[in-house]
C-alpha positions as CSV (number, residue, x, y, z in Angstrom):
1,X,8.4,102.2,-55.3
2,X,11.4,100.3,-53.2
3,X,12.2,97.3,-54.7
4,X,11.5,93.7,-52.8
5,X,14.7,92.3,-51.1
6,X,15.8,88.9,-51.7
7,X,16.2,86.6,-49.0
8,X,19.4,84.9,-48.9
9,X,22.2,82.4,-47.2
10,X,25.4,81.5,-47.0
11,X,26.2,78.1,-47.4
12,X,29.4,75.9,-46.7
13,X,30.1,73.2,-49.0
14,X,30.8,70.9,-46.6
15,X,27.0,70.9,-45.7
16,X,25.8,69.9,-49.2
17,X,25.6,66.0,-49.9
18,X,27.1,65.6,-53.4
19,X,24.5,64.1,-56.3
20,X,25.9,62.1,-59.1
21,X,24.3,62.9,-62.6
22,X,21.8,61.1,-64.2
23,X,20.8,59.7,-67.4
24,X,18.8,59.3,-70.4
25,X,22.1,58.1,-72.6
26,X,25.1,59.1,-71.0
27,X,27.2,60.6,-71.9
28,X,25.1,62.1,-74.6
29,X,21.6,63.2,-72.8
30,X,21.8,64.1,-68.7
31,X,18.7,64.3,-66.8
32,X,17.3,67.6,-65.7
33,X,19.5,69.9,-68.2
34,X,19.1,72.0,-71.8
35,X,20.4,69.9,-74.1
36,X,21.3,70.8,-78.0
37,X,20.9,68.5,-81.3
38,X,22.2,70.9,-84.1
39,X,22.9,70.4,-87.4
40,X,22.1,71.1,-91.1
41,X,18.4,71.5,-92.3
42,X,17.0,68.5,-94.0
43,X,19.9,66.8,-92.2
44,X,17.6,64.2,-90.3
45,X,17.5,66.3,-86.9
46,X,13.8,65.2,-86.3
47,X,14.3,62.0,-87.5
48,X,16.6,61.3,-84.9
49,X,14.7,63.1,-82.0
50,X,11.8,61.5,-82.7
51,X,13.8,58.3,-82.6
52,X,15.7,59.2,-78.9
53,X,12.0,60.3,-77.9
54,X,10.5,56.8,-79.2
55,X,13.1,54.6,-77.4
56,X,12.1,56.4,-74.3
57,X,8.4,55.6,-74.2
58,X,9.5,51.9,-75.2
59,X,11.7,51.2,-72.5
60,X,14.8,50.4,-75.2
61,X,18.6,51.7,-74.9
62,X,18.8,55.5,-75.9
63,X,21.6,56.2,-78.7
64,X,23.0,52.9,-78.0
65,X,24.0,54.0,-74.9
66,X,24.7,51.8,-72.3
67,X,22.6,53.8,-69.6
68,X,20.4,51.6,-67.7
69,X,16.9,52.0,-70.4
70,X,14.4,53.7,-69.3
71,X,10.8,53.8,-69.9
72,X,8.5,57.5,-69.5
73,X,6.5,59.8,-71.1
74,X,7.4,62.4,-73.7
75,X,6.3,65.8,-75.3
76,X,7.5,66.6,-78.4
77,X,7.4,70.4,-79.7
78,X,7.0,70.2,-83.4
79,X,6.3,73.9,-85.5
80,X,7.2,72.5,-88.5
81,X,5.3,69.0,-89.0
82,X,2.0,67.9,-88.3
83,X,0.8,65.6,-85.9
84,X,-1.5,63.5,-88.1
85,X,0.9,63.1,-91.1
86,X,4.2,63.6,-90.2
87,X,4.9,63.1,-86.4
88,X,2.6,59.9,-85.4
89,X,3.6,58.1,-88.8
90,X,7.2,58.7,-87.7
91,X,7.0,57.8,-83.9
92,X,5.0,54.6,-85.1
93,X,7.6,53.6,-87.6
94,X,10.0,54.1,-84.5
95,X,8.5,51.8,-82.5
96,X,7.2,54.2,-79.9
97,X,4.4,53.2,-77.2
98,X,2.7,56.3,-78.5
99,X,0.5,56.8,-75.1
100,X,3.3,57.8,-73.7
101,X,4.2,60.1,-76.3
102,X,1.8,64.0,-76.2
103,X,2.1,66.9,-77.8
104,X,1.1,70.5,-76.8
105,X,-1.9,71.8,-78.7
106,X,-1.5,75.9,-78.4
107,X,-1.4,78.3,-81.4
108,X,1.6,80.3,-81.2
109,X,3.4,78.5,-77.8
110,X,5.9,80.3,-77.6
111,X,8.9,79.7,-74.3
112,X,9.2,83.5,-73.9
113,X,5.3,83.7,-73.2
114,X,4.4,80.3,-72.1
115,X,7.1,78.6,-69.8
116,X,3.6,78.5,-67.0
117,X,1.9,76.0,-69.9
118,X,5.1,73.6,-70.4
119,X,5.3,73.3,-66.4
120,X,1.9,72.5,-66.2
121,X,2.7,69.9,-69.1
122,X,5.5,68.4,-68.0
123,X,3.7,68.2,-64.2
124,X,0.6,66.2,-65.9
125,X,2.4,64.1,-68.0
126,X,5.4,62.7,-65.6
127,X,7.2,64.0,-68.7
128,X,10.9,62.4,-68.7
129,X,11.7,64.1,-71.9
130,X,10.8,67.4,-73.9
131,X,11.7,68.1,-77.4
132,X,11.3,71.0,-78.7
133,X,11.8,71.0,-82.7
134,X,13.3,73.8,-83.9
135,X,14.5,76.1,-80.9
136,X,13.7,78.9,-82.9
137,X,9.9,78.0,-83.6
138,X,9.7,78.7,-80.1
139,X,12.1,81.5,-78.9
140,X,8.7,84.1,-79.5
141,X,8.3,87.5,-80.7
142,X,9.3,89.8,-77.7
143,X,12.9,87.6,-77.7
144,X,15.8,88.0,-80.4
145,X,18.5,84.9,-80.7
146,X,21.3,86.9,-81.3
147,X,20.8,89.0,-77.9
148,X,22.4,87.1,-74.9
149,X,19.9,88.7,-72.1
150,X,17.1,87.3,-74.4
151,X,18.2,83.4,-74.3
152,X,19.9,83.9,-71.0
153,X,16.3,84.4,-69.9
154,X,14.3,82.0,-71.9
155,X,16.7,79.0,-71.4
156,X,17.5,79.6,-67.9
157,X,13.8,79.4,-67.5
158,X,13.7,75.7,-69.2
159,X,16.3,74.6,-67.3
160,X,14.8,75.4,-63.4
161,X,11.5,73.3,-65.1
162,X,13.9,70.3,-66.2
163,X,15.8,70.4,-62.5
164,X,12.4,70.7,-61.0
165,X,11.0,67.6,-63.0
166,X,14.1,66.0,-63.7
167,X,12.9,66.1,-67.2
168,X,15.7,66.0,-69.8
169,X,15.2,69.2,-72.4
170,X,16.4,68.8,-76.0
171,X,16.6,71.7,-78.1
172,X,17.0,70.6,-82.1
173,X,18.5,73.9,-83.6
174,X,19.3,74.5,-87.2
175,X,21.8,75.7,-89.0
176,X,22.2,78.3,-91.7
177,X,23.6,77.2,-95.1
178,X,26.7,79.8,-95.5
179,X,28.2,79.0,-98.7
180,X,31.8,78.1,-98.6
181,X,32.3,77.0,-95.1
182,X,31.8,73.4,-93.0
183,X,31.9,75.4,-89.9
184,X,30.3,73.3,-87.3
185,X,28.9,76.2,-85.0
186,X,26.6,78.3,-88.4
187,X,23.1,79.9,-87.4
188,X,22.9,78.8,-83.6
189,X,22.2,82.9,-82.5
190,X,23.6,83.8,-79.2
191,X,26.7,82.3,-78.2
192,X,24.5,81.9,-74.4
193,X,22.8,79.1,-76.0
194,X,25.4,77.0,-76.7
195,X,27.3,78.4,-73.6
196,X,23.9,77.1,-71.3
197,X,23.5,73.8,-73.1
198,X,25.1,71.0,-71.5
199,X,25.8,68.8,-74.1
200,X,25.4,69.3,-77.7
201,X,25.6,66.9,-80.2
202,X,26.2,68.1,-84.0
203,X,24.4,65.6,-86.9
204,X,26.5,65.9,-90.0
205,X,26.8,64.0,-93.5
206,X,29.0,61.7,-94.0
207,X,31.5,62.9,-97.1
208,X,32.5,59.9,-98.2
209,X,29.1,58.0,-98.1
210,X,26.1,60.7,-98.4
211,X,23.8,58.3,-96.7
212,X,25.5,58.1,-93.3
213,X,24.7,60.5,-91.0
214,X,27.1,60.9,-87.8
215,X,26.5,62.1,-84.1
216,X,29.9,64.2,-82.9
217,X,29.2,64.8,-79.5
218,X,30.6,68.3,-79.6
219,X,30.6,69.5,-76.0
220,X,29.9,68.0,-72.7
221,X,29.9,69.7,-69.4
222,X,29.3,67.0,-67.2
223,X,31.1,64.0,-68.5
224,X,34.2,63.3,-71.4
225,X,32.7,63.8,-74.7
226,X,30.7,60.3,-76.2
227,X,32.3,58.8,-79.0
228,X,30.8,59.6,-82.9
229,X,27.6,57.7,-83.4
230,X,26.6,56.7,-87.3
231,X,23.4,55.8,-88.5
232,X,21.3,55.3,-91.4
233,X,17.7,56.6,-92.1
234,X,15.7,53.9,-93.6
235,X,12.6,54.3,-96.0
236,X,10.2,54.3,-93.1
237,X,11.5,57.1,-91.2
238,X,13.5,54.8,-88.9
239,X,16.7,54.9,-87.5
240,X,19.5,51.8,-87.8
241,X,22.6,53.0,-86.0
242,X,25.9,51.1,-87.5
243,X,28.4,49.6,-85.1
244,X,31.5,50.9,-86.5
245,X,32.8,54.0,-88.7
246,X,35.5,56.1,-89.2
247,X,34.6,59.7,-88.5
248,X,37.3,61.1,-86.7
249,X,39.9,60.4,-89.5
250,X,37.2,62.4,-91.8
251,X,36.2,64.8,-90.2
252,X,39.2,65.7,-88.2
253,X,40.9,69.3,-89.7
254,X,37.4,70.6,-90.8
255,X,36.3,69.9,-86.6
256,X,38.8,72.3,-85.4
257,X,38.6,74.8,-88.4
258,X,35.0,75.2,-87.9
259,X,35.4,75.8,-83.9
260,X,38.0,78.5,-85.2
261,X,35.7,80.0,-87.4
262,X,32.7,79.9,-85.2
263,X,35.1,81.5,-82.3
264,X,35.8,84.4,-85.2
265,X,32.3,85.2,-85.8
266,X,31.3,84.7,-81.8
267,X,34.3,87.3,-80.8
268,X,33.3,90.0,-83.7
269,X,29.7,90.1,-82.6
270,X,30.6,90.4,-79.0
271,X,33.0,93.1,-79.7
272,X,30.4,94.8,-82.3
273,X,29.3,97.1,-79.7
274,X,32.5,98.1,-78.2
275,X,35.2,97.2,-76.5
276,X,35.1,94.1,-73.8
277,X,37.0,92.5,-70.6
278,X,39.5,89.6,-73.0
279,X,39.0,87.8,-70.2
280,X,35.2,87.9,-70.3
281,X,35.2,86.5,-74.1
282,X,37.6,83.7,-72.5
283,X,35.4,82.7,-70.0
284,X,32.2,82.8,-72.3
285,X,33.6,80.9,-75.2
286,X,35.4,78.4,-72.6
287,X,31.7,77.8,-71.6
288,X,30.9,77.5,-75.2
289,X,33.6,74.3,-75.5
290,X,36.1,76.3,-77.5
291,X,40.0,76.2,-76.4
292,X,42.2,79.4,-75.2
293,X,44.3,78.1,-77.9
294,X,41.4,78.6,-80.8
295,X,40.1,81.4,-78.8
296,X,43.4,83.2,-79.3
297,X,44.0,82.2,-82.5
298,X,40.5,83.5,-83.4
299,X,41.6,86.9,-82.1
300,X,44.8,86.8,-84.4
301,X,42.3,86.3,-87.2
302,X,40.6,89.8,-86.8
303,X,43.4,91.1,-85.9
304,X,42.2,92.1,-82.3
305,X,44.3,94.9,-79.8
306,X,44.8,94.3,-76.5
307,X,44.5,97.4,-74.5
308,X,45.6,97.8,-70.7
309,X,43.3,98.6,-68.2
310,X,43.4,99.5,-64.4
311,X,41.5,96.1,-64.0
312,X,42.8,94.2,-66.7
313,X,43.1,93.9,-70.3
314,X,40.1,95.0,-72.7
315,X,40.4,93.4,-76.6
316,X,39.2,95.9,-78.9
317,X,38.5,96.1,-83.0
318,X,40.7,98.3,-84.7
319,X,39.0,101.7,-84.7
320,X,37.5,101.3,-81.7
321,X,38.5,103.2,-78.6
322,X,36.7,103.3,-75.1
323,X,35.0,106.5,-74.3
């Protein structure tokens, strides 16, 4: 059976009219992109989505951003709570116009499967926002999240529905609890999801007052990274963001050891199988946010060979030779 030819162009930049970016908080949430909110479990993730999601259908200032505020419908994934006594009590405490805010009602949605339903859903509802809350409640059982052809697939599908729709796509994602570390980049699978998001925003506790939570607005693609955002959690579920904090002073050394270490773990699994193109772990974990500086100092760390090749240079484990 021959297989279909594509039908194709060539087109010349001076043809296309340049778009500016737009958005639901800049420069924290753009419009029509796969967007991350990572952290701890237990951390408040939810919480906070359900907040962002809440503001939307209200019409008030996202994050206390300074983006025009917008008003629109929502979905909101949730494998983990219930509707009745978990999510409505909390987008009610929010302040959410909660006919504005729908949920999907499908056993076993999964994205792998089901991309058809949340287009339809997002088509119906004038959606301006999806959350889906955790990632992994809805990566499905045909799809792996350490395998980079698996969420290259699945989240390259969510992001042609939020450029068709213009629907903003946040992805809450946990993190593992690895003893012994503060790495800021534990559990997230494939490095392609955090290479396809974005932004990504990182919730953490504060050390010095357990109570605080804090936004670091770890890596943005399409704008200079948004300043650390604090914020409370009050008894209702709520959200009160505080005007001033000082994270960065904090937080500072264990930011950049954490990249390191997530840069270590990133380059070992991608050189698991064999040896690879350096330059091809550069460009991915470049995508990914992390420095050439980190990146190389990563590679020091496992003690990674260079080897020469006709077409370049290919970084290999020690033990490992190319067939």
């Amino acid at each position: 059976m021959s297989k279909k030819q594509k039908e194709w162009s060539i087109r010349y930049l001076n043809t296309i009219q340049p778009v500016e970016v737009k958005w639901l908080a800049y420069p924290y949430i753009p419009i029509g992109k796969f967007v991350l909110l990572i952290g701890d479990p237990g951390i408040g993730k939810s919480t906070l989505a359900v907040n962002i999601a809440a503001a939307l259908t209200a019409g008030r200032p996202i994050l206390e951003s300074e983006s025009e505020p917008q008003t629109g419908s929502v979905i909101y994934l949730s494998a983990e709570d219930k509707a009745e006594d978990t999510l409505t009590p909390r987008f009610i405490a929010a302040g959410a116009d909660c006919s504005k805010a729908a949920i999907i009602d499908c056993i076993g949605l999964n994205i792998s499967e089901d991309l058809h339903i949340i287009d339809t859903a997002i088509s119906d509802t004038k959606a301006k926002l999806i959350c889906i809350d955790p990632l992994q409640g809805y990566i499905g059982s045909d799809a792996d999240m350490t395998r980079a052809a698996d969420m290259r697939r699945l989240i390259g599908g969510l992001s042609v529905i939020a450029e068709k729709y213009d629907c903003a796509i946040l992805a809450i994602g946990h993190m593992n609890k690895s003893s012994g570390t503060k790495s800021l980049y534990r559990g997230l699978g494939s490095i392609d999801i955090a290479a396809s998001a974005r932004s990504i925003m990182l919730v953490e506790r504060s050390e010095d007052e357990p109570d605080i939570r804090v936004i670091r607005h770890i890596k943005s693609s399409l704008a200079p990274e948004g300043d650390p955002l604090a914020f409370r959690i009050e008894r209702n579920s709520s959200i009160r963001f505080l005007e001033t904090y000082d994270y960065e002073n904090e937080y500072a050394d264990n930011f950049e050891d954490g990249k390191r270490e997530w840069a270590s773990n990133t380059i070992f699994s991608l050189l698991s199988s064999g040896p690879r193109p350096g330059a091809d772990i550069q460009r991915i974990c470049a995508d990914a946010g992390i420095s050439e500086s980190t990146v190389n100092r990563a590679k020091k760390d496992l003690g990674i060979r260079s080897v020469r090749k006709p077409d370049g240079w290919d970084w290999t484990l020690i033990g490992q030779e190319r067939q």
